[in-house]
N, C-alpha and C positions, 0 to 999 in steps of 0.2 A: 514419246521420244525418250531416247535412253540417253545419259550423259554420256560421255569417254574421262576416264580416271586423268586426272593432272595431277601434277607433282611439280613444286617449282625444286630445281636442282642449280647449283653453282659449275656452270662448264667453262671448260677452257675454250676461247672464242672460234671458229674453224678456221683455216685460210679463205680464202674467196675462190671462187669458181671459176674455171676459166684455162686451167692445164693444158698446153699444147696439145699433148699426149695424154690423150683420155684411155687411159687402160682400165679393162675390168677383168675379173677372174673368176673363178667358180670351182669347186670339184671336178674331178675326176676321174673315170679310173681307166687303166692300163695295163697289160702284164711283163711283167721283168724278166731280164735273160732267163729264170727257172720259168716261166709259165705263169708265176702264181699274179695273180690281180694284186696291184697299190694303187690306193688315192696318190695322185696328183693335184697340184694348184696350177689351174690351166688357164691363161691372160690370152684376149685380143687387143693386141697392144696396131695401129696402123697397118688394121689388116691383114695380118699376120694372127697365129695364134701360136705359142711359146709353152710348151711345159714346165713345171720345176718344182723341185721335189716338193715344197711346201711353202705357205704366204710367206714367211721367213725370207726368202729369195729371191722373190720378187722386187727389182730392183723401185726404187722410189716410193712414198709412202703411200697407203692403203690408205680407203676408209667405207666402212659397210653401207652396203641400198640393197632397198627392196628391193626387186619384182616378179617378175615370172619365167617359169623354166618349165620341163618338163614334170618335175615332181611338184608342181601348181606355182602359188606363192612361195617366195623365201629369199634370202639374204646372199648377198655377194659382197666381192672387194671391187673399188673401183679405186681411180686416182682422181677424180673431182667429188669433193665431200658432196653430200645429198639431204642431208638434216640428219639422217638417225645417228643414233646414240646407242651403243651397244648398254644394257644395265648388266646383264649375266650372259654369259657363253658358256655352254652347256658341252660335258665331255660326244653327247650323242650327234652334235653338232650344231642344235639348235639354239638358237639364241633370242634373249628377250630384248625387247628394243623400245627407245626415244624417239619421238619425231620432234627434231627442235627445226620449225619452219624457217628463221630468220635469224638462225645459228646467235640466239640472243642469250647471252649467259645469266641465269635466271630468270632467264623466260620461261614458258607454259610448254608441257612435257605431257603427249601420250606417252602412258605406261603400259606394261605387263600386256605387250603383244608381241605372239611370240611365232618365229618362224624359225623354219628347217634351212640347211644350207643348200645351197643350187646345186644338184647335180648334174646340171646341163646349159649349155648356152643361155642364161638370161636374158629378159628383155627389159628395160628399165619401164617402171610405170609410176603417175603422178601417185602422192598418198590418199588423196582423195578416192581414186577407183580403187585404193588397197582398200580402202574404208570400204567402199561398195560390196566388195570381192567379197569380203569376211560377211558384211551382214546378208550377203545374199545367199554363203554360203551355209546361213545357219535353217534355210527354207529348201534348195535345193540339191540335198543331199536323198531327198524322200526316192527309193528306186520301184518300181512298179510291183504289183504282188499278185498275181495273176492266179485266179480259182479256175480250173478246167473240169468238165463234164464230157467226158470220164476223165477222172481224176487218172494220176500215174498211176500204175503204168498198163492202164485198161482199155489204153485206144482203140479203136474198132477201124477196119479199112471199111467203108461202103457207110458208115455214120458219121453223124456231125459231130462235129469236137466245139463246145461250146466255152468261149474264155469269161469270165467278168475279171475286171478291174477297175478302181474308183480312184482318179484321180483325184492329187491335195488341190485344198481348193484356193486362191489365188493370194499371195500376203502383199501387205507394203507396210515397209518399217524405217526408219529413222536414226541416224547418230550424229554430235555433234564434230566437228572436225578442232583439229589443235586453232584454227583461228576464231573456231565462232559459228563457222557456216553449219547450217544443216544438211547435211547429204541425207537424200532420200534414195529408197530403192523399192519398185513394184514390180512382180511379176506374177506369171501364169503359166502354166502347161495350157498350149496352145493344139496339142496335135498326140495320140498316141499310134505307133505302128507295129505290127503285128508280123514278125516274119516269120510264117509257119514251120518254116526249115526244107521243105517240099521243092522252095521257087516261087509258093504265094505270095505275094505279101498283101497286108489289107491297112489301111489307114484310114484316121479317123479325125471330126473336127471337136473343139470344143463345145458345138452345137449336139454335136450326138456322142456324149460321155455320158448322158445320164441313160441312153442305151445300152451302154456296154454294162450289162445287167447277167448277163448267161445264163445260163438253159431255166425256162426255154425256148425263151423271145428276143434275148438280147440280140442285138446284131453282129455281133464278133463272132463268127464261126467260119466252120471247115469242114472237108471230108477229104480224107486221105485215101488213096487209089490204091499203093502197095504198102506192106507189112515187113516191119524193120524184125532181122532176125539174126542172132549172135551164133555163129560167125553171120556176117554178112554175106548174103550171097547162097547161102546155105541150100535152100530148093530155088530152084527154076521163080519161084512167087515171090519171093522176096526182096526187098533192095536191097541192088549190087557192092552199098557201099558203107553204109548206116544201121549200127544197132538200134538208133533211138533220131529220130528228127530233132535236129538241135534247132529249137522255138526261141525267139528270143523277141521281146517287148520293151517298146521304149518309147518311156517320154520328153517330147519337145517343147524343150521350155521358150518364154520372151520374157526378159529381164531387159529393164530400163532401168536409167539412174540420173539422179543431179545432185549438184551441189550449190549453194545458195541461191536457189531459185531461178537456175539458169535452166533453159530448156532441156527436157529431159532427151539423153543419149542410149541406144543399145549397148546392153552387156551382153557378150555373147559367153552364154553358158552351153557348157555338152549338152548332149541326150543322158539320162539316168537310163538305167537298162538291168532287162533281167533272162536272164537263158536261162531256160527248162528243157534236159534231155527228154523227151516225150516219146516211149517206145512205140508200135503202134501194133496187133493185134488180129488177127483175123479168124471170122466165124465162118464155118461153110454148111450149108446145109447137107441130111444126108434122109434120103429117102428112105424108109422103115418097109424094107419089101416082107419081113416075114410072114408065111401064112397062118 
């Protein structure tokens, strides 16, 4: 079990929660009468969404929360405080953050966790799943690395194209949260898939990864029918459209989580993924009529 860093600090107490008008904001961008792109500070204030050149102008007072957006985890303005605690804002946008739970002034303070600002519509989320988020993200970043026989770029039409890849093998790790609790988090790669780039695809379970071995027993294999050729198209044999079959592999992870020993809940993480332009090659036989 890993601690989380606390730091008791002296804050100014927050308002209380409860704002008619729950506005929140985030970046933006947009282009101006020349064409050219600006950030915006972009508010859903009741439903409505409101431009304005920057937080500056947003009328009524701000105050930073997590959650998620497109660019993953990261920080926005909202008009109901949330607990966090800006410590540093960073010129690149990012900023270091507090979580003070019960807005207690010298109270127990995560430190030095640090997010991007939202470039996109956020979603607010408890700190505890941020807690989740981060430790899960330090196991499920692994993207698949896929060995082929024949290797690039020696693919053969009329033979097998053999893959190995060796999935990570399963973690579960631990942190404390600002109150106490321990949040846990276990996962696994549950599934990898195979999409040859042809229109195959092949998929696989956790039971048969210690198959996926390649050439020249594993079970992950293929035979490709036509021969990718730059231009595409080039003779009558070739396909119509593709210099190289774009292959691509990926693992499906299951990530679960709790926090003080409450039943554990799915964390729903992507697929990790890996594409491989894979050209593919043809041999013809030519009969030796010499006398």
């Amino acid at each position: 079990m890993r601690p989380v860093t606390t730091l008791l600090l002296l804050l100014i107490a927050l308002p209380a929660i409860g704002q008619v008008d729950d506005r929140y904001c985030w970046v933006d961008f947009t282009l101006n009468p020349s064409g050219k792109e600006r950030s915006v500070t972009r508010c859903r204030s009741a439903g409505e969404i409101v431009d304005y050149a920057n937080e500056n102008r947003v009328p009524g007072r701000l105050y930073p929360a997590v959650g998620t957006a497109g660019n993953g985890t990261c920080w926005y303005w909202r008009s109901a405080p949330s607990g966090w605690v800006f410590i540093t804002r960073n010129a690149d946008g990012t900023a270091v953050f507090a979580y003070d739970p019960d807005a207690d002034p010298g109270g127990p303070l995560v430190v030095d966790v640090v997010y991007p600002v939202c470039t996109s519509e956020p979603a607010p989320v408890e700190p505890d799943i941020l807690l989740a988020w981060d430790l899960a993200s330090e196991y499920v970043h692994v993207e698949p690395d896929p060995d082929l026989n024949p290797r690039v770029p020696w693919g053969l039409t009329g033979a097998e194209t053999h893959l190995r890849v060796v999935p990570p093998p399963p973690f579960s790790d631990s942190i404390v949260d600002p109150l106490g609790q321990v949040v846990e988090v276990n996962g696994r790669v549950i599934g990898v898939t195979i999409n040859w780039g042809d229109g195959a695809v092949s998929s696989f379970t956790e039971a048969e990864f210690s198959r996926l071995s390649g050439y020249p027993d594993g079970l992950a294999r293929h035979i490709y029918e036509v021969k990718t050729c730059s231009p595409p198209g080039s003779t009558p044999r070739c396909h119509p459209s593709l210099t190289s079959y774009p292959m691509r592999v990926d693992y499906i992870w299951e990530v679960s989580w709790r926090a003080g020993g409450a039943p554990f809940a799915p964390l729903a993480i992507p697929n990790t993924t890996t594409s491989v332009a894979y050209p593919v090659r043809e041999i013809i036989a030519v009969l030796d009529v010499r006398p």
